[in-house]
C-alpha positions, 0 to 999 in steps of 0.5 A: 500500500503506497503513502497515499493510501495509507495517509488517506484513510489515516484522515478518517472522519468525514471520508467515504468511498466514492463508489456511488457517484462521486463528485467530479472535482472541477466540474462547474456544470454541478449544481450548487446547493443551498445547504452547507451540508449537501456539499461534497468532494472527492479526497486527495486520494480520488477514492474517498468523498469528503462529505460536509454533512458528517461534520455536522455539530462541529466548526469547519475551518476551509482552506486552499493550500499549495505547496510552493507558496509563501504562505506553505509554512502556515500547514505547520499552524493548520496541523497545530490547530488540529492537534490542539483543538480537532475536537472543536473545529475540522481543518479542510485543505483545498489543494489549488493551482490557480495562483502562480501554478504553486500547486503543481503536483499529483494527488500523492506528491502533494500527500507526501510533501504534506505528511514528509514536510508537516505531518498533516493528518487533516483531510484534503481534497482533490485539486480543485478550482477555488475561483473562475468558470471552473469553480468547485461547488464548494468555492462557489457555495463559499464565495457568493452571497445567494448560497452562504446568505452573508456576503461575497467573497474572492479568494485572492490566493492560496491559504484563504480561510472559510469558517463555517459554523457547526450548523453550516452556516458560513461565519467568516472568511479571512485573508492568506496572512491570518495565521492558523493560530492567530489570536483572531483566528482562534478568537472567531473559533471560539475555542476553549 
């Protein structure tokens, strides 16, 4: 068993197989729910689906991530976050190469440089399109006012943060320089 699969179902909570009809990443042609909670994307590993529904009762923390980006230090805080405070807020990364091409690898490259470089064990998903024509059903639930009923928001580049309730409803976004364990951060988490 490759250091994929073994690191995908090491993510665990929120993972099922994608055998009954998996969502199909970038496909902007599937329809946006007005739920939080019908959402879904396949996992990094392209054989399980995170599905936002078994996360109900628990805060979302959604973040794009990329590997070769100024911000790539802040998976550190996202692993610390989640060591420290899983029990009250679940860490999405969202791999995404829309921002100077500074998430160029594979499904297992990006895995590897996660777990090697900062022993990440929160779930990822498939790369996907956080902006444009081709934006995830996710991203577009996040960034757009008639889905999230609070506000527009542009994802301006990589490790934006999406804070969403543990009732699904969208509370903040914050910019890439907030850090993971920034007294805002944690602040707007509310954790304890």
């Amino acid at each position: 068993m490759g250091l994929a699969s073994l690191l995908g179902l090491s993510c665990g909570s929120g993972l099922k197989n994608s055998s009954s009809g998996a969502p199909k990443g970038e496909d902007s042609s599937m329809i946006v729910p007005m739920n939080f909670y019908d959402l879904e994307v396949l996992a990094l590993d392209s054989q399980n689906v995170i599905r936002m529904r078994d996360f109900k009762g628990k805060k979302l923390l959604l973040v794009n991530v990329a590997s070769k980006c100024g911000y790539t230090y802040q998976y550190k805080g996202l692993q610390e976050l989640h060591e420290k405070y899983g029990d009250q807020v679940q860490i999405i990364g969202f791999p995404c190469n829309q921002f100077l091409f500074q998430e160029p690898g594979s499904g297992e490259q990006i895995q590897e440089f996660c777990q090697v470089n900062y022993g990440v064990s929160f779930p990822l998903s498939t790369k996907i399109n956080v902006k444009g024509s081709k934006q995830h059903p996710v991203y577009t639930w996040l960034t757009s006012k008639a889905f999230n009923g609070k506000d527009d928001y542009t994802v301006s580049w990589n490790f934006n943060k999406f804070l969403i309730s543990d009732e699904g409803e969208l509370l903040a976004h914050f910019g890439s320089k907030v850090e993971p364990m920034s007294e805002e951060l944690l602040a707007a988490i509310g954790v304890k």
